[in-house]
Every structure is written in structure tokens, then in C-alpha cells.
C-alpha positions in Angstrom: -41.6 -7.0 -55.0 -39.7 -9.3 -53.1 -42.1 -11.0 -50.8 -45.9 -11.9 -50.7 -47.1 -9.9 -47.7 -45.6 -8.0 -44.4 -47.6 -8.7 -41.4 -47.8 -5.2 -39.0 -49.9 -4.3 -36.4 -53.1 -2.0 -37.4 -51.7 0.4 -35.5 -48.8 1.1 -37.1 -51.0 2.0 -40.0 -53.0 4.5 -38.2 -49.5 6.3 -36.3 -48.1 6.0 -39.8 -49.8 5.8 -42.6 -47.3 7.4 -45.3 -44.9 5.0 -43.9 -47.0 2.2 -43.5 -48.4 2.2 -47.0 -44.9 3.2 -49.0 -44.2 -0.7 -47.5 -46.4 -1.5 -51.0 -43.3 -1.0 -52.6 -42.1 -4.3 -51.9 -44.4 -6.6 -50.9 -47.9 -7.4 -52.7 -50.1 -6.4 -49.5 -50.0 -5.7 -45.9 -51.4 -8.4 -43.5 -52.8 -5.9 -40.4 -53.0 -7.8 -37.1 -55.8 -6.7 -35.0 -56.0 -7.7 -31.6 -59.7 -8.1 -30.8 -60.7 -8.7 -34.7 -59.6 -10.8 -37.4 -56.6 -9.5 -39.5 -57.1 -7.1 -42.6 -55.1 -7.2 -45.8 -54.4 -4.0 -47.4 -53.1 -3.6 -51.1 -53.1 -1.5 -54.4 -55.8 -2.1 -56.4 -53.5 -2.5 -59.4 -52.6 -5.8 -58.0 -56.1 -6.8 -56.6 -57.1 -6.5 -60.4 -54.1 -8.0 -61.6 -54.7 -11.2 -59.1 -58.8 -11.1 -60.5 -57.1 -11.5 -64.7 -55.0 -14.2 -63.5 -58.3 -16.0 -61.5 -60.2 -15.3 -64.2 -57.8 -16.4 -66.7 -57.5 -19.9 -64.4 -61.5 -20.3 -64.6 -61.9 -19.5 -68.2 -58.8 -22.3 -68.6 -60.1 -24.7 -66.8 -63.8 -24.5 -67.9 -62.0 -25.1 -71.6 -60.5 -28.1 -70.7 -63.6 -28.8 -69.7 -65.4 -28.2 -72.7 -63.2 -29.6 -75.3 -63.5 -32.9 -73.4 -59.6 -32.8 -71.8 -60.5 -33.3 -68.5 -57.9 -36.1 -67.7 -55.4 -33.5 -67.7 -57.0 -32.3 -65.1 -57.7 -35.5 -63.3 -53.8 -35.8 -63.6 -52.8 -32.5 -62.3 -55.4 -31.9 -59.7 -53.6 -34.8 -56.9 -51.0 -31.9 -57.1 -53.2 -29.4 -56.6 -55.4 -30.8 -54.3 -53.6 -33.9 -52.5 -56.5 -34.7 -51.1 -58.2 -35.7 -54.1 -56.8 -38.9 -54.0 -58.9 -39.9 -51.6 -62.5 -39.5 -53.5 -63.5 -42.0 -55.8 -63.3 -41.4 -59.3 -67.0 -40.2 -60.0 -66.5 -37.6 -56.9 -63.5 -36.1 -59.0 -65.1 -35.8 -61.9 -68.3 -33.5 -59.7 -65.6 -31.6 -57.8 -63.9 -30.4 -61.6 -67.6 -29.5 -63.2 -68.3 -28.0 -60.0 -65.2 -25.8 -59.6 -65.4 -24.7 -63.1 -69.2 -23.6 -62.4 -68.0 -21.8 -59.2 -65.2 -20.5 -60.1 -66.9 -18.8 -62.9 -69.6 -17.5 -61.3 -67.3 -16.5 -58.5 -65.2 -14.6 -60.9 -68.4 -13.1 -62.4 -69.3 -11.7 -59.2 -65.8 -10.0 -57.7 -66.4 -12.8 -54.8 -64.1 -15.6 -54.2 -65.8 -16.6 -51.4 -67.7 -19.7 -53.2 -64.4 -21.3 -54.2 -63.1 -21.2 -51.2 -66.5 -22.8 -49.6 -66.4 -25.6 -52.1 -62.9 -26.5 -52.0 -63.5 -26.5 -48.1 -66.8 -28.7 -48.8 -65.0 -31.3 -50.8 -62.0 -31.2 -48.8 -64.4 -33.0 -45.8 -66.2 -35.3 -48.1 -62.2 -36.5 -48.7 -61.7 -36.7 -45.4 -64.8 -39.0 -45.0 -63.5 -40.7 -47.4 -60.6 -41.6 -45.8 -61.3 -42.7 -42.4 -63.5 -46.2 -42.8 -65.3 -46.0 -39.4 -66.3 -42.2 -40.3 -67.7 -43.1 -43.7 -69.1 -46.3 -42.5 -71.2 -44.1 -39.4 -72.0 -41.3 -42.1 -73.6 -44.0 -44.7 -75.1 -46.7 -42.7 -79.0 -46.8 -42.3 -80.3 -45.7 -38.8 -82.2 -48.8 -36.8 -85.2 -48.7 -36.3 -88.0 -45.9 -36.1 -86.7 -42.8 -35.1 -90.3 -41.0 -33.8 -92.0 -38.4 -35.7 -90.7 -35.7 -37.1 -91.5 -32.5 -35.5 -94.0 -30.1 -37.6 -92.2 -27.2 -39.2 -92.9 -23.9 -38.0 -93.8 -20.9 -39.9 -91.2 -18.3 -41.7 -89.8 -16.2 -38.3 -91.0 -18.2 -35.5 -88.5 -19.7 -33.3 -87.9 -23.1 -31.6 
């Protein structure tokens, strides 16, 4: 395989699927560009389970580190990683690794990646907070004053 993905139209896979789908032999998926919908990836399961053992070698790895108390190898490697990192005080770091590990194992667990992604995405903003004073100044300063009552909740399924 020579390249991570080939992007095609979707409608090349549906005039030629044979064709379309022999394309496997050299890249690891097919990105399928849809018009009026987001894109779809399409691949051989042999390397959608061959890309899970190497995530959930990655969690198990890093929940290790974890446990066996190394995690300033992490600290060290995750600026890298994550450049972003950089820019959360220490204590934040040392959330976003036991965090991760939690997620990514669970995520692993499940078949879904999608809580990884969420977290990463989470920690990524508290970064950027970080990283602009006026931001994090507005986002942690108390509010003046009173602010009014608070509005009763309403019941489970009503609106407004």
C-alpha cells in the first residue's frame, strides 16, 4: 500500500464497483465525496481490525505507564503529541493523561472512537482558554452583582 486513502466521488463507486473497490489494493481506504452529505470512508475490514490492535495496543500502553507510576514519560512526549498541551498548567496535564487512558479504554472496549476524539477536542479548548488572557480572565471572573432568579425547571418533555 502506497498511500493512506484515495478520495473519489460516491459515484464512481456505484457506476463501478469492481473497479472502485480493486483500488483497496493500494491504498488503506477510499475517502467517498458526497455532494449533499458528509464524506464516507470505505475499507477492508482486515485493516479496520488491524487499526483497532494497534489502538488498543496504544490504550493498554499508555494505561501501563500509568499504572507503574511512569507518567513523566508521558508528560515529556505528549507536547509532541499534542502541542497544545503546553499551554495547560501542570495539574490540567496530569487530568487530560488519567482521562485519556480511562477513555481510550473504554472507547476501545466499545468498538467506538468517538469519546477520544470528544475529549481530545474538549481539552484542546480548555488549552485554548488557556492561552488567550482576556478569554480566561472573562471565563473565570465572578459575575457582578445579582443576576435575577433562576427560572424553575420544567418537567421531563416539556418545552421552553
Amino acid at each position: 500500500m502506497t498511500a493512506a486513502y484515495e478520495e473519489i466521488p460516491f459515484s464512481e463507486l456505484l457506476h463501478r464497483p469492481a473497479a472502485t473497490t480493486s483500488r483497496l489494493d493500494a491504498v488503506r481506504a477510499l475517502r467517498l465525496r458526497r455532494r449533499d452529505a458528509g464524506d464516507l470512508a470505505l475499507m477492508r475490514v482486515d485493516q479496520l481490525e488491524q487499526d483497532r490492535t494497534v489502538i488498543d495496543f496504544t490504550s493498554r500502553l499508555l494505561g501501563g505507564l500509568v499504572r507503574t507510576g511512569n507518567t513523566a514519560a508521558l508528560r515529556a512526549a505528549l507536547p509532541d503529541a499534542l502541542p497544545w498541551v503546553t499551554f495547560l498548567p501542570a495539574e490540567d496535564v496530569d487530568l487530560l493523561i488519567g482521562e485519556l487512558v480511562d477513555v481510550a479504554r473504554g472507547a476501545v472496549s466499545l468498538d467506538n472512537l468517538a469519546p477520544i476524539a470528544v475529549l481530545l477536542t474538549q481539552w484542546r479548548h480548555t488549552a485554548e482558554v488557556h492561552a488567550d488572557p482576556a478569554l480566561y480572565a472573562a471565563l473565570t471572573q465572578e459575575p457582578e452583582g445579582d443576576l435575577g432568579p433562576a427560572p424553575l425547571p420544567g418537567l421531563p418533555g416539556e418545552s421552553g
